[in-house]
Structures are given as structure tokens and as C-alpha cells.
PQR file of N, CA, C, O and H, with PARSE charges and radii, in Angstrom:
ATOM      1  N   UNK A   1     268.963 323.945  71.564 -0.4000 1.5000
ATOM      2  CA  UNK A   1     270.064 323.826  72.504 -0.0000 2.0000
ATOM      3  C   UNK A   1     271.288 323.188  71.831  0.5500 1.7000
ATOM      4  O   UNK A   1     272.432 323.470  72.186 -0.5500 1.4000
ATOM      5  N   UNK A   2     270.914 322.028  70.516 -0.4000 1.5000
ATOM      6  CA  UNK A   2     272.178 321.600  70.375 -0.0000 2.0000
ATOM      7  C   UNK A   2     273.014 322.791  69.371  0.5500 1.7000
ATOM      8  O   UNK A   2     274.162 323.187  69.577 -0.5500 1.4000
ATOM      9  H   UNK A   2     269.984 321.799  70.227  0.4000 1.0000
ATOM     10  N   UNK A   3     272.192 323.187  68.357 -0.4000 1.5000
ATOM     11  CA  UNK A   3     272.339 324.034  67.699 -0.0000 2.0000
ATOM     12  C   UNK A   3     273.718 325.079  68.498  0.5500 1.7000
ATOM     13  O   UNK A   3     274.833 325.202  67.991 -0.5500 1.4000
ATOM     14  H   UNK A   3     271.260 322.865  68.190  0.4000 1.0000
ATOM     15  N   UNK A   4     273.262 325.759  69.871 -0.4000 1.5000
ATOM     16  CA  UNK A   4     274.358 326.576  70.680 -0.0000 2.0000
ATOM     17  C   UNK A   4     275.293 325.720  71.153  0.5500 1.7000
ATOM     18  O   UNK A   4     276.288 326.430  71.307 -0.5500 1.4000
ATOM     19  H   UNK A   4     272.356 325.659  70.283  0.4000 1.0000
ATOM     20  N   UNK A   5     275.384 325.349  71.260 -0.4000 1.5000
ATOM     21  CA  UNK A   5     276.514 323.650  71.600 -0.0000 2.0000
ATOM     22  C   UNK A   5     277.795 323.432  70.411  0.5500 1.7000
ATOM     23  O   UNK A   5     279.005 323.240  70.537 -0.5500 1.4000
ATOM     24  H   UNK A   5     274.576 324.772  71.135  0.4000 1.0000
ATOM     25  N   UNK A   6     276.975 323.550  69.325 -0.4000 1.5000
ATOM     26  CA  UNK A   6     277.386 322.909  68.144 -0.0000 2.0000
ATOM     27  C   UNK A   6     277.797 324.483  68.318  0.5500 1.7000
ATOM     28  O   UNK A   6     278.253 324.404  69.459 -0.5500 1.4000
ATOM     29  H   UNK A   6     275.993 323.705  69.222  0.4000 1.0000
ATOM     30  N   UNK A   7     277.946 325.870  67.956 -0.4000 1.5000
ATOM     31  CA  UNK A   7     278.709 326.432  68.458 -0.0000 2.0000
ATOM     32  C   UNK A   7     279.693 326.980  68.897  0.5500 1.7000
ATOM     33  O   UNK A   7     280.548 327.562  68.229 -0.5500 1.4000
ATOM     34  H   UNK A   7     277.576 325.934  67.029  0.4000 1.0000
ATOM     35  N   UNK A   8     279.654 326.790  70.521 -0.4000 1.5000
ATOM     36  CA  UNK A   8     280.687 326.696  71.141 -0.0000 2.0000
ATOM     37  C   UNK A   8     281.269 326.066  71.127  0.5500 1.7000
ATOM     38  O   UNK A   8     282.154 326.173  71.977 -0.5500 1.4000
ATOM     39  H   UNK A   8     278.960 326.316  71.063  0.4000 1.0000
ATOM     40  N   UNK A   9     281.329 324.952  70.268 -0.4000 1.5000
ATOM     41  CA  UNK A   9     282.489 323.637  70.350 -0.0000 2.0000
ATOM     42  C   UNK A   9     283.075 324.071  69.297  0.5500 1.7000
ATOM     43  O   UNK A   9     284.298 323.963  69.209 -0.5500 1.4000
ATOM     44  H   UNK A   9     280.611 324.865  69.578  0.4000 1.0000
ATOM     45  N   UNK A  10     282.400 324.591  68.389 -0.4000 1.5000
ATOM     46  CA  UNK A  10     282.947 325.391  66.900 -0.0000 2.0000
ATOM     47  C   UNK A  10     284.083 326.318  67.212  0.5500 1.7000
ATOM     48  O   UNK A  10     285.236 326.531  66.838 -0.5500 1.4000
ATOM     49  H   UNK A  10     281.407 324.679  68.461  0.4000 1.0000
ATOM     50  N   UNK A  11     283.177 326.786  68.109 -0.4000 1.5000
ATOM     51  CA  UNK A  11     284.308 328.307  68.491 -0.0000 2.0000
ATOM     52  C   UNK A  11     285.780 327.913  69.532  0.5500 1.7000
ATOM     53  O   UNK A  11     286.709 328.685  69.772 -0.5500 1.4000
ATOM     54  H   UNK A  11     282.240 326.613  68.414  0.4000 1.0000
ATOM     55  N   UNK A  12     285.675 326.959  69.860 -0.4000 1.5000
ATOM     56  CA  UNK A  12     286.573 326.360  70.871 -0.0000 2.0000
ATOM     57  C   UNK A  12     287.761 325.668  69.982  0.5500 1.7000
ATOM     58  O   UNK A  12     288.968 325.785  70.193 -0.5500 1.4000
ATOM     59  H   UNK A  12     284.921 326.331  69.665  0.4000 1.0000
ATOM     60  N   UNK A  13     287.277 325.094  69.181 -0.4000 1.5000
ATOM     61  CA  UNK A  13     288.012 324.388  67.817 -0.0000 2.0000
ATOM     62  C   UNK A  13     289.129 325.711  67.123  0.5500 1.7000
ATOM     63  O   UNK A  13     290.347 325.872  67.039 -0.5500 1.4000
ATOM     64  H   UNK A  13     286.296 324.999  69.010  0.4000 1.0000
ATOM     65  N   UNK A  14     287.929 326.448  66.734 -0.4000 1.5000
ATOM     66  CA  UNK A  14     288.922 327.703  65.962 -0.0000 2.0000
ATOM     67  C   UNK A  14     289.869 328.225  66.181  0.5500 1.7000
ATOM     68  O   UNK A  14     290.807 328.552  65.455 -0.5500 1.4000
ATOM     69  H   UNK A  14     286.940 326.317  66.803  0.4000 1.0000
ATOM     70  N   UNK A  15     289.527 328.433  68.077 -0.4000 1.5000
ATOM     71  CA  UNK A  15     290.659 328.998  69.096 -0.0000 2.0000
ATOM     72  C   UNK A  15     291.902 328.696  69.045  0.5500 1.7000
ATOM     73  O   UNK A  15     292.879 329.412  68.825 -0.5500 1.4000
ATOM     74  H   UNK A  15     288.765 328.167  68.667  0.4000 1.0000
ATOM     75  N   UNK A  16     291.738 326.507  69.471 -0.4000 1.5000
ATOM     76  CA  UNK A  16     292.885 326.176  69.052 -0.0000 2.0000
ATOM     77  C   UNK A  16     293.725 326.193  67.958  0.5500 1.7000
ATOM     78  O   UNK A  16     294.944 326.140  68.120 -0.5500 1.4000
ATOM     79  H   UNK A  16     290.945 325.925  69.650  0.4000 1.0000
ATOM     80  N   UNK A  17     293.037 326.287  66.460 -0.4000 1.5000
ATOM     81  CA  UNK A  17     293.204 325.811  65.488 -0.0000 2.0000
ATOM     82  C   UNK A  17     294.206 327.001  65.437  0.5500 1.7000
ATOM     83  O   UNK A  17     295.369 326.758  65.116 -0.5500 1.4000
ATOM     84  H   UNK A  17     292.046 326.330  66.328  0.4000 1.0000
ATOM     85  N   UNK A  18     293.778 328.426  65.771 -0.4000 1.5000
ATOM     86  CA  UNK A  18     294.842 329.990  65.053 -0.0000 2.0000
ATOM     87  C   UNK A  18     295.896 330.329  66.193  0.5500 1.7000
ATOM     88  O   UNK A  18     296.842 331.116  66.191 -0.5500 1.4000
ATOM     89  H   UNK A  18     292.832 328.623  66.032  0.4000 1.0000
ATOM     90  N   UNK A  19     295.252 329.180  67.491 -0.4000 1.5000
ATOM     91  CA  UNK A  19     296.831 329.486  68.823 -0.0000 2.0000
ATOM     92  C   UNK A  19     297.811 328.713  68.332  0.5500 1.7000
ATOM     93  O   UNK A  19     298.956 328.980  68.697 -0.5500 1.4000
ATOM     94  H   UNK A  19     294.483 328.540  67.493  0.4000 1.0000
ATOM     95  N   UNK A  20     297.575 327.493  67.324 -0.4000 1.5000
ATOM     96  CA  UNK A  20     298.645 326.186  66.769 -0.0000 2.0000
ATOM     97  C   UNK A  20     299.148 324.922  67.883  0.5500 1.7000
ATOM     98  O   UNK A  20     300.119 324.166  67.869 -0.5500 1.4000
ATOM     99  H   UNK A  20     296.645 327.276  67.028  0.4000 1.0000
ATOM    100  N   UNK A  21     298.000 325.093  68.830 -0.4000 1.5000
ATOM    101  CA  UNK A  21     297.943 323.877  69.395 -0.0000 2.0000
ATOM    102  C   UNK A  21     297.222 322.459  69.175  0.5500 1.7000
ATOM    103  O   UNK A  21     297.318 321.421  69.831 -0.5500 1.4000
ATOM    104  H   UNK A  21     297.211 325.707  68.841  0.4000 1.0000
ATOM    105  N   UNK A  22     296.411 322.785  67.944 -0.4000 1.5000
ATOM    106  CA  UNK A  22     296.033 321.458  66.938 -0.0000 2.0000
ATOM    107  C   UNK A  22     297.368 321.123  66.077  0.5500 1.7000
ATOM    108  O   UNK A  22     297.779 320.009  65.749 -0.5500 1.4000
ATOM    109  H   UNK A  22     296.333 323.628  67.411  0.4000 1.0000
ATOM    110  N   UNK A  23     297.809 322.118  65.862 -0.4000 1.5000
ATOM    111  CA  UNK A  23     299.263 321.055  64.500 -0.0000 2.0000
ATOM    112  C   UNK A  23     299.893 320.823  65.785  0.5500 1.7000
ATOM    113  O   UNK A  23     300.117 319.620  65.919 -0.5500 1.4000
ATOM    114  H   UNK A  23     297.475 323.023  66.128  0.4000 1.0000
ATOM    115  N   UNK A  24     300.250 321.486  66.742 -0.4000 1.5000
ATOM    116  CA  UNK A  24     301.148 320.607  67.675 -0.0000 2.0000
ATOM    117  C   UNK A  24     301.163 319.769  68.101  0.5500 1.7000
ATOM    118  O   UNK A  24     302.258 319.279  68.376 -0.5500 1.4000
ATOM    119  H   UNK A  24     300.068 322.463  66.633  0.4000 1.0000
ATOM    120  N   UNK A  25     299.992 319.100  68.411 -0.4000 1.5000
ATOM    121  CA  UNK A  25     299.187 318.273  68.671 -0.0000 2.0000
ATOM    122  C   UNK A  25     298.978 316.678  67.188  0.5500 1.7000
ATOM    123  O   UNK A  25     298.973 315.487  67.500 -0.5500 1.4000
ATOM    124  H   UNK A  25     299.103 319.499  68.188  0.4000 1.0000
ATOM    125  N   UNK A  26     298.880 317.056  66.150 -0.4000 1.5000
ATOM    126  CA  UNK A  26     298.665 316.480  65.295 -0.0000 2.0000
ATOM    127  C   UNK A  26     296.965 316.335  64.835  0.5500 1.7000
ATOM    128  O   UNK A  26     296.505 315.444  64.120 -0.5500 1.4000
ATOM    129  H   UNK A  26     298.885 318.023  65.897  0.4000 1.0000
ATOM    130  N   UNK A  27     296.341 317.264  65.348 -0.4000 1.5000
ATOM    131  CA  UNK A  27     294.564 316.974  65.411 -0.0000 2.0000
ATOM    132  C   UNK A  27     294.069 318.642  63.925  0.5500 1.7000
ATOM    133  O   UNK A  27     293.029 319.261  63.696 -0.5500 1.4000
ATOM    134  H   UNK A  27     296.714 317.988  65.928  0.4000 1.0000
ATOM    135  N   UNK A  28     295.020 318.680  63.528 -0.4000 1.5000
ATOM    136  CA  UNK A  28     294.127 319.727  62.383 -0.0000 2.0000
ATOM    137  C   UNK A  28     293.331 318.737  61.648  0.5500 1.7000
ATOM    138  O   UNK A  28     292.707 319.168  60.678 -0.5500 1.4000
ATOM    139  H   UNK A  28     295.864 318.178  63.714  0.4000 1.0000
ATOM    140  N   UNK A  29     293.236 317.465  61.937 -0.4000 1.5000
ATOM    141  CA  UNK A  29     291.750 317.146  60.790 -0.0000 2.0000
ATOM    142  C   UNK A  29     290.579 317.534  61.568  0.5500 1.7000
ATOM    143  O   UNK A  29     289.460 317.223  61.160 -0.5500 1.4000
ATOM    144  H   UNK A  29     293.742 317.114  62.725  0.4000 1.0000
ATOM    145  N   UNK A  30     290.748 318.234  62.730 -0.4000 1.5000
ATOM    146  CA  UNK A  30     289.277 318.469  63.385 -0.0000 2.0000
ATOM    147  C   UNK A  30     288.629 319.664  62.696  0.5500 1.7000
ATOM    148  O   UNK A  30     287.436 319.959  62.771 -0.5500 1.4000
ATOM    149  H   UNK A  30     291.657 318.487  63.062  0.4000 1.0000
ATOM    150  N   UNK A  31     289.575 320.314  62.013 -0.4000 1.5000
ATOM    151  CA  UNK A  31     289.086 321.130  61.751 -0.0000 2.0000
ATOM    152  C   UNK A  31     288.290 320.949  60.085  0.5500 1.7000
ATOM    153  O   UNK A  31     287.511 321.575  59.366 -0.5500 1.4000
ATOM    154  H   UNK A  31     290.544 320.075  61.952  0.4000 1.0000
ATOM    155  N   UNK A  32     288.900 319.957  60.077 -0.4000 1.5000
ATOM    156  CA  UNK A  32     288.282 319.325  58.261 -0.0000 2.0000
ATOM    157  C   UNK A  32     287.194 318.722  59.308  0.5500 1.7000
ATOM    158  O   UNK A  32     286.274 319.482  59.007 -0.5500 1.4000
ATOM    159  H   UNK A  32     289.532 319.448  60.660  0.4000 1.0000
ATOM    160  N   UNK A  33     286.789 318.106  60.064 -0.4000 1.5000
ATOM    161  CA  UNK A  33     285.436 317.460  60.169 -0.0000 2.0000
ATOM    162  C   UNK A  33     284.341 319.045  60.454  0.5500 1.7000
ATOM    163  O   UNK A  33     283.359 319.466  59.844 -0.5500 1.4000
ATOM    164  H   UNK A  33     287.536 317.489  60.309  0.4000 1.0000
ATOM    165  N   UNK A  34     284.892 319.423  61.329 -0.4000 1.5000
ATOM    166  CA  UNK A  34     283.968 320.830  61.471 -0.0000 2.0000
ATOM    167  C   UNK A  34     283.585 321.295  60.548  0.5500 1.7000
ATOM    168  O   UNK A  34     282.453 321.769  60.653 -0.5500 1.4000
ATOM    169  H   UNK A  34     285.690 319.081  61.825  0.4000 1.0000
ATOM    170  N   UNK A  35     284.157 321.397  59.419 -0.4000 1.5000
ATOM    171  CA  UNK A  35     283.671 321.988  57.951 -0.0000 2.0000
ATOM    172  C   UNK A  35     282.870 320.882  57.204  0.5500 1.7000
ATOM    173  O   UNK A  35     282.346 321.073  56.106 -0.5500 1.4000
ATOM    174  H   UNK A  35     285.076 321.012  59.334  0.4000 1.0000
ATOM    175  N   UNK A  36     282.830 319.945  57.751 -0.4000 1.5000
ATOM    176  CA  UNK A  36     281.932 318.906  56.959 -0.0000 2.0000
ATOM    177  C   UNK A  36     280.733 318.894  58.040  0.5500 1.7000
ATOM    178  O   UNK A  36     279.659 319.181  57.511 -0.5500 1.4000
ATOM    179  H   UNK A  36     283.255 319.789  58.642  0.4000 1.0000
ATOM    180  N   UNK A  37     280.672 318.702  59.057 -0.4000 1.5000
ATOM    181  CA  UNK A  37     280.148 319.178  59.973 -0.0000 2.0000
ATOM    182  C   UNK A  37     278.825 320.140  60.231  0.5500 1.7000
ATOM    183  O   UNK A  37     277.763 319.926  60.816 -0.5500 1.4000
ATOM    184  H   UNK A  37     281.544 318.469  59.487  0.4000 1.0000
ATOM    185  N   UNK A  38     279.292 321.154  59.620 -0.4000 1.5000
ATOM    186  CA  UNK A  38     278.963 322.523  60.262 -0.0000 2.0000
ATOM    187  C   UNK A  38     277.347 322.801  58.949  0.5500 1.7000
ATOM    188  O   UNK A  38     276.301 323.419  59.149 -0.5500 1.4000
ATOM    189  H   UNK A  38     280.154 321.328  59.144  0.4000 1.0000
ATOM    190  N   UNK A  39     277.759 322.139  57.865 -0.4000 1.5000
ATOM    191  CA  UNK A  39     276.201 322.443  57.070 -0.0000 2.0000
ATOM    192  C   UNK A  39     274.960 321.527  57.226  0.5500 1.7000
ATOM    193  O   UNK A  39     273.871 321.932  56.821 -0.5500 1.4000
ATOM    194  H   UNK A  39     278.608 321.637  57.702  0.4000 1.0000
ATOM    195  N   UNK A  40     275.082 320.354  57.776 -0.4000 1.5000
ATOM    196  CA  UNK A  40     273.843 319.735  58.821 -0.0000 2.0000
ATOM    197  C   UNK A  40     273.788 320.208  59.635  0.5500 1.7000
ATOM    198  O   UNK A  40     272.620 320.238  60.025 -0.5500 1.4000
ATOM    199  H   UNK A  40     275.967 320.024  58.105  0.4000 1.0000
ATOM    200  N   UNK A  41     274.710 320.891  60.517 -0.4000 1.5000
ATOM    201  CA  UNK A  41     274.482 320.936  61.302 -0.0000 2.0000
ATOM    202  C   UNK A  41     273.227 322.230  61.578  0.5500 1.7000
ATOM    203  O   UNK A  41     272.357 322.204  62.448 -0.5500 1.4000
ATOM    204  H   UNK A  41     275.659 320.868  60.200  0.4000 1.0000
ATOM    205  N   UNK A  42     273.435 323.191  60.668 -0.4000 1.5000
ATOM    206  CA  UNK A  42     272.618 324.014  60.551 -0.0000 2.0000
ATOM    207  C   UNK A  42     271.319 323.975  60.211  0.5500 1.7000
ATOM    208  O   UNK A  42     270.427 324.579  60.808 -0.5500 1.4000
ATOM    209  H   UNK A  42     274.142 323.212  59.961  0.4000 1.0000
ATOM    210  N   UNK A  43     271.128 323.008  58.893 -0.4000 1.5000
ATOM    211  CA  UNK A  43     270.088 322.645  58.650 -0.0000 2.0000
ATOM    212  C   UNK A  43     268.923 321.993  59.744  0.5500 1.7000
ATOM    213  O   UNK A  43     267.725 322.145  59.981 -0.5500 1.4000
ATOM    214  H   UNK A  43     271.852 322.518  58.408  0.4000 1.0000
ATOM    215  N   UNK A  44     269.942 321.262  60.193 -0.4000 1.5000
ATOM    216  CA  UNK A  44     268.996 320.198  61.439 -0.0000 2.0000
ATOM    217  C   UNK A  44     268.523 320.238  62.662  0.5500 1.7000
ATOM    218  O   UNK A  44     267.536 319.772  63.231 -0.5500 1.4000
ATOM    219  H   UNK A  44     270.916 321.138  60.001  0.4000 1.0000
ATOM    220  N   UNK A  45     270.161 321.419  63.190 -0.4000 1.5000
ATOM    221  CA  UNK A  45     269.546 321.366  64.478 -0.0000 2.0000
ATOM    222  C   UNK A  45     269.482 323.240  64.637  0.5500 1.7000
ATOM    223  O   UNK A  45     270.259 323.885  65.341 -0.5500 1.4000
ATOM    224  H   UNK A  45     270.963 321.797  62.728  0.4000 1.0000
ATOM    225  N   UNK A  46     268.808 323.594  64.131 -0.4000 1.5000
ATOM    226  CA  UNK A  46     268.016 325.164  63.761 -0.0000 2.0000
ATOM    227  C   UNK A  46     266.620 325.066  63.992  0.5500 1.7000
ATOM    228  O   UNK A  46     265.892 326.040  63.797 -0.5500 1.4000
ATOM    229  H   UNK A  46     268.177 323.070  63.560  0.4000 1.0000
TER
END
């Protein structure tokens, strides 16, 4: 379950990240944690 979670929060991130309401915002490091993120996350919760 977290695994699909982890996800959709992924995919929700991306959304904002290519509409440019993270730089508008000032939050594009979310998208640097997601990439640090995203290879435990696979490992662990798979």
C-alpha cells in the first residue's frame, strides 16, 4: 500500500513540477528529494 502512495505523491509532484507551480512557489527542491527518495523507496516498500 505504501509502495502505491509513494506513487501517487510521485506523480502529483511531477504534475506540479512541468505546470511551474513549484518554481513559483520556490519548492523545486521537492523534486531533488523525490529523486533521492524514490530508490528506497522501491527497494523497501515493494
Amino acid at each position: 500500500m505504501g509502495f502505491y502512495a509513494f506513487y501517487v505523491i510521485a506523480i502529483i509532484i511531477l504534475i506540479l513540477h512541468f505546470t511551474g507551480w513549484l518554481k513559483r512557489h520556490n519548492l523545486e527542491w521537492i523534486v531533488l528529494v523525490l529523486a533521492v527518495i524514490t530508490f528506497p523507496a522501491v527497494i523497501f516498500l515493494k
